[in-house]
LOVOFI-383226 format. One line per 8 residues: number of its first residue (from 0); their letters; for each residue x, y, z of N, C-alpha, C. Coordinates in Angstrom, 2 decimals. Layout:
<rs>
NUM	A	X:Y:Z:X:Y:Z:X:Y:Z; ...
</rs>
This chain:
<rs>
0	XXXXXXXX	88.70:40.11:117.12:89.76:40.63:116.32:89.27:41.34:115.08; 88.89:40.55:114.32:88.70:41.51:112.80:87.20:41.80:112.56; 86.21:41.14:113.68:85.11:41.78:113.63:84.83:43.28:114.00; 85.76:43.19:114.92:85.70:44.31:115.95:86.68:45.69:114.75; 87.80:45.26:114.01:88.20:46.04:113.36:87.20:46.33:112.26; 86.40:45.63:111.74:85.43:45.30:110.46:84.17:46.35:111.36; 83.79:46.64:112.15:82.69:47.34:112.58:83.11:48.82:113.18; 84.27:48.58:113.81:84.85:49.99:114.88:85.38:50.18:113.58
8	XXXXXXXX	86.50:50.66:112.69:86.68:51.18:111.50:85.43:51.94:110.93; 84.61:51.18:110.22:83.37:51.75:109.63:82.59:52.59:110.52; 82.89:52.44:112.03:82.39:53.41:112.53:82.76:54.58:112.62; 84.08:54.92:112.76:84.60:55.86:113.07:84.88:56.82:111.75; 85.17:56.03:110.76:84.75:56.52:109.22:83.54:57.37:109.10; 82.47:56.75:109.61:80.92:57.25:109.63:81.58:58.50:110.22; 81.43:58.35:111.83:81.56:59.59:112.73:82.21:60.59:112.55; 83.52:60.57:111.15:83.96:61.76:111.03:83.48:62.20:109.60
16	XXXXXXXX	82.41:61.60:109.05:81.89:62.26:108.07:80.63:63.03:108.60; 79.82:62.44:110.04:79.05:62.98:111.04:79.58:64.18:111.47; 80.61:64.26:111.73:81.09:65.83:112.58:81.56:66.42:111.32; 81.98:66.10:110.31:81.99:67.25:109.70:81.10:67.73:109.22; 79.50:67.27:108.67:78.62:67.97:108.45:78.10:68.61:109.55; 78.10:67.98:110.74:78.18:68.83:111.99:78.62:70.19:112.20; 80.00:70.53:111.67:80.34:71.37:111.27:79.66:72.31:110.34; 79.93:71.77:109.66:79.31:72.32:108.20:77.80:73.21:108.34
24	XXXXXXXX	76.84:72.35:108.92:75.77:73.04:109.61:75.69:73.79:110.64; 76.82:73.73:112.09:76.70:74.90:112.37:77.42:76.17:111.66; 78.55:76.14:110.91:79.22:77.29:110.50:78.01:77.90:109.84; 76.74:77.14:108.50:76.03:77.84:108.14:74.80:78.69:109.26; 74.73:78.11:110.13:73.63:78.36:110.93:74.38:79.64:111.27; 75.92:79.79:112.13:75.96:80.91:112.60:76.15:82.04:111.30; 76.40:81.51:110.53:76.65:83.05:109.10:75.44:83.09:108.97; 74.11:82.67:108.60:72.85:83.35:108.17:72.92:84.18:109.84
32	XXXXXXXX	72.93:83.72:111.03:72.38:84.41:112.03:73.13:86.05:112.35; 74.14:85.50:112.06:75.40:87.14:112.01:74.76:87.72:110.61; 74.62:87.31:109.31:74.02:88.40:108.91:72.91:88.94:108.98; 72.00:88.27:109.58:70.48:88.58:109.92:70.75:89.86:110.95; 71.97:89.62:111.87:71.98:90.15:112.89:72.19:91.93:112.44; 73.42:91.64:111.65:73.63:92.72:110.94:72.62:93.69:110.20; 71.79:92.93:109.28:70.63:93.55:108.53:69.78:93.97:109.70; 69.93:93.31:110.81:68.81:94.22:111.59:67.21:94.11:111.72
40	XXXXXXXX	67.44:92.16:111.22:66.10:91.86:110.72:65.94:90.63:111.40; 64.90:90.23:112.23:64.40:89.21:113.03:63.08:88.37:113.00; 62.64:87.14:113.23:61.69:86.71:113.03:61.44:85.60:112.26; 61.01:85.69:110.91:60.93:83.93:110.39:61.95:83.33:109.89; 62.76:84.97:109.17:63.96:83.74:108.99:65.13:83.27:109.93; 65.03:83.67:111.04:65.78:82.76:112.03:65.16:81.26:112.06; 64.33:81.03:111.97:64.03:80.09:112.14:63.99:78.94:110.71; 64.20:79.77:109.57:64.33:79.19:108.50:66.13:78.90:108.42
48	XXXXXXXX	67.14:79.50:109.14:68.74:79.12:109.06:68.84:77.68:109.89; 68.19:78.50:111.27:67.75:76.59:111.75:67.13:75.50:111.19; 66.09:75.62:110.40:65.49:74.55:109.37:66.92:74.25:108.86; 67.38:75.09:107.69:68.61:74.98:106.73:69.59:73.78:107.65; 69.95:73.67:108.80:71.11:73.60:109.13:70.67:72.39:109.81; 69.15:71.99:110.45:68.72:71.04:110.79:68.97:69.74:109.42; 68.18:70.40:108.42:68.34:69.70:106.95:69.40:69.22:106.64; 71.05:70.03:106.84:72.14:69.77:106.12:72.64:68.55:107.35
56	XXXXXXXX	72.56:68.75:108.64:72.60:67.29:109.68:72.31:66.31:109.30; 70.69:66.27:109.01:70.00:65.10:108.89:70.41:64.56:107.13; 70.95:65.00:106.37:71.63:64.41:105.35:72.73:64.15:105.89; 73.91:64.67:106.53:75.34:63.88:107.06:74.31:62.94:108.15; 73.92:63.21:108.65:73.29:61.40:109.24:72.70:60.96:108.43; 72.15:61.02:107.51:71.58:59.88:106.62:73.04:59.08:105.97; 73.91:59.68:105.58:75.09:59.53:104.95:76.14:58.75:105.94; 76.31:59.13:107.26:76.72:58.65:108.25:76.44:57.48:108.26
64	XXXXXXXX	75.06:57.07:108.55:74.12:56.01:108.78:74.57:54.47:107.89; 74.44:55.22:106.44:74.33:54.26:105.72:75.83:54.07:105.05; 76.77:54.77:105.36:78.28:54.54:105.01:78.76:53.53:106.19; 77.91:53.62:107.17:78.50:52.72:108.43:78.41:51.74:108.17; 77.11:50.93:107.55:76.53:49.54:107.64:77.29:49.14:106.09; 77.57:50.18:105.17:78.01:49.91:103.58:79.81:49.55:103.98; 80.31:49.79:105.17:81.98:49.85:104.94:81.92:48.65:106.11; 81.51:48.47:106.86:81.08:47.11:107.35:80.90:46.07:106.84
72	XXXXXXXX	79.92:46.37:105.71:80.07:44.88:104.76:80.74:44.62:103.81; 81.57:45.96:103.34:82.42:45.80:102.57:83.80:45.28:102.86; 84.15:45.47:104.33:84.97:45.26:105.00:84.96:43.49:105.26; 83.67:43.22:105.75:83.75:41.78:106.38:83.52:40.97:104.84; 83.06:41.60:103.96:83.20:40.48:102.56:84.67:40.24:102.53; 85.39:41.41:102.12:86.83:41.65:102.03:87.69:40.30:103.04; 87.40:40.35:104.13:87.72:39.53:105.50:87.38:38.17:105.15; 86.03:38.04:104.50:85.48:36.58:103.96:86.49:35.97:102.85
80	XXXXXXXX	86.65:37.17:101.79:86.86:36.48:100.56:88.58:36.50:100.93; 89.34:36.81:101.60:90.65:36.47:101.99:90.67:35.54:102.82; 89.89:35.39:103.67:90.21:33.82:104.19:90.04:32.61:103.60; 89.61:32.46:102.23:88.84:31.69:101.82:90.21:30.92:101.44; 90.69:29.73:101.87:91.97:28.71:101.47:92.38:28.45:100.17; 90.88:28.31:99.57:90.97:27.71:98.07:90.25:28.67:97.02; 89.91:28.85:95.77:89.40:29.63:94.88:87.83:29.96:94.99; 87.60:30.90:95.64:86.20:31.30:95.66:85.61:30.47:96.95
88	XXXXXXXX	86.21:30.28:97.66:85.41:29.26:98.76:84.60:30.10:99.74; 84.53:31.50:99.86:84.17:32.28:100.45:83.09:33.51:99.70; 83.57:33.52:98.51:83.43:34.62:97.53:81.67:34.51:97.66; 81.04:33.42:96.80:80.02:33.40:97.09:78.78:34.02:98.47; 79.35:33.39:99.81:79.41:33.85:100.79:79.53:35.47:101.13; 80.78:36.08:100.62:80.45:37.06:100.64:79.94:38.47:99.77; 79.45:37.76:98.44:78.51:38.23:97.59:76.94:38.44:98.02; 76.66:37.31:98.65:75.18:37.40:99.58:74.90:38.05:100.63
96	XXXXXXXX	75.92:38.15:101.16:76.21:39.60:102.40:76.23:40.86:102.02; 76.76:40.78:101.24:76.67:42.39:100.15:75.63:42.71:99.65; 74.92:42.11:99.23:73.43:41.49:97.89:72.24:41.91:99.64; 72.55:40.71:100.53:71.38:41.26:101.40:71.37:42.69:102.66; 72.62:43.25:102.44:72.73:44.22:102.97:72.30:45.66:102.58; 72.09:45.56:101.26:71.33:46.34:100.37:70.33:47.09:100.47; 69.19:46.45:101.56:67.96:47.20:101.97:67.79:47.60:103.32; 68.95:46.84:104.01:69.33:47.57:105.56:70.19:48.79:105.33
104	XXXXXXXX	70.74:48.67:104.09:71.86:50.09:104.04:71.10:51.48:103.50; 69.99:50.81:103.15:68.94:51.72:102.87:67.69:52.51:103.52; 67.08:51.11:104.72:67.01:51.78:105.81:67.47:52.53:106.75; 68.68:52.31:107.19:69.60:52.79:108.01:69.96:54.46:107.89; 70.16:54.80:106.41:69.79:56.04:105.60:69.33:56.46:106.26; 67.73:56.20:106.09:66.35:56.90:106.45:66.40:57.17:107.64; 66.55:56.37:108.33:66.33:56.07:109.94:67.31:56.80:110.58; 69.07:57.12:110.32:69.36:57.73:111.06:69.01:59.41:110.59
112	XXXXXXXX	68.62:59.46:109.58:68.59:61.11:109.15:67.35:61.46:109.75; 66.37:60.69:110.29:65.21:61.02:110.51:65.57:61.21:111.85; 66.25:60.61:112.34:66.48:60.81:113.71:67.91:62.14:114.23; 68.24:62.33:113.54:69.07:63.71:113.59:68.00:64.32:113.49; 67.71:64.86:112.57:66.50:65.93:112.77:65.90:66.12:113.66; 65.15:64.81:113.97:64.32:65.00:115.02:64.62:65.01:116.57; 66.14:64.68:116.66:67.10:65.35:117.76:67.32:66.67:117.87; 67.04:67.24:116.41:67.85:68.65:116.20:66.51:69.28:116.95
120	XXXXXXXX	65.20:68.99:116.54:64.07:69.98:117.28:63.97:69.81:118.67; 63.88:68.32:119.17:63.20:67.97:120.40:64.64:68.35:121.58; 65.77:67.78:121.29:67.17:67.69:122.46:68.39:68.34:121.37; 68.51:69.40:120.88:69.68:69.63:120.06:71.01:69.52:121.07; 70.67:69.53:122.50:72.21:69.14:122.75:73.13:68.09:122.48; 72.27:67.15:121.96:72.68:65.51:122.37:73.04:65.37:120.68; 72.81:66.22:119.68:73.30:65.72:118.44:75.18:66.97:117.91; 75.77:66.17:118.25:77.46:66.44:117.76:77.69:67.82:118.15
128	XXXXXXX	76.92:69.10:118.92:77.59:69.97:118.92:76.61:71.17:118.33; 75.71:70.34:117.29:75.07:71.34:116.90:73.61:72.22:117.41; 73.64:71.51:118.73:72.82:72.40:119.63:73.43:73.18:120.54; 74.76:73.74:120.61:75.32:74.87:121.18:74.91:75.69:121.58; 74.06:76.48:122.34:73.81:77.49:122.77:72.37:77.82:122.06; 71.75:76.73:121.54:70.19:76.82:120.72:69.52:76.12:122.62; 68.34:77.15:122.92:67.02:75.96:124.27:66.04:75.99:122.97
</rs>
């Protein structure tokens, strides 16, 4: 019941802050490439709009990442400290959940932005959209 709301919530929170930088990076990717196209000029900086747009992903997944595991525990403290019958019987409890979630919400960061990116070079199909028509 409220685990499942306490984790699927924060997920889906994440995932639409995920697609919209999703967004966000391809709209920039295709405007540098239409005006490149226009100027009539080819070569490194195509490949520097893709850097750009790889970069602006792997920050909405870093952000993704670590808003997921941060609204999760903010959620299940919330869940703790309302069930709690009597004054603070929980609170504690869910102060230490918060307190040790701190350096997983920080890994999690790292780890998913590192891994967008490195989706974006190796399989860009498989990350939100923004390998569209990129082999």
């Amino acid at each position: 019941g409220i685990n499942t709301a306490n984790m699927g919530v924060a997920a889906l929170l994440a995932s639409a802050v995920f697609k919209g930088g999703c967004r966000l990076a391809r709209g920039r990717r295709e405007g540098r490439e239409g005006r490149e196209r226009s100027e009539g000029s080819k070569g490194s900086k195509g490949s520097k709009g893709s850097e750009g747009s790889e970069g602006v992903a792997g920050i909405f997944g870093a952000l993704a990442g670590g808003l997921a595991v941060f609204l999760a525990v903010v959620f299940t403290a919330v869940s703790l400290i309302l069930s709690g019958g009597e004054e603070g019987t929980f609170t504690a409890v869910a102060l230490a959940l918060a307190v040790a979630h701190v350096p997983i919400i920080l890994v999690e960061t790292v780890v998913v932005g590192s891994v967008v990116v490195f989706l974006l070079k190796v399989k860009p199909e498989l990350v939100g959209g923004l390998g569209e028509g990129k082999r």
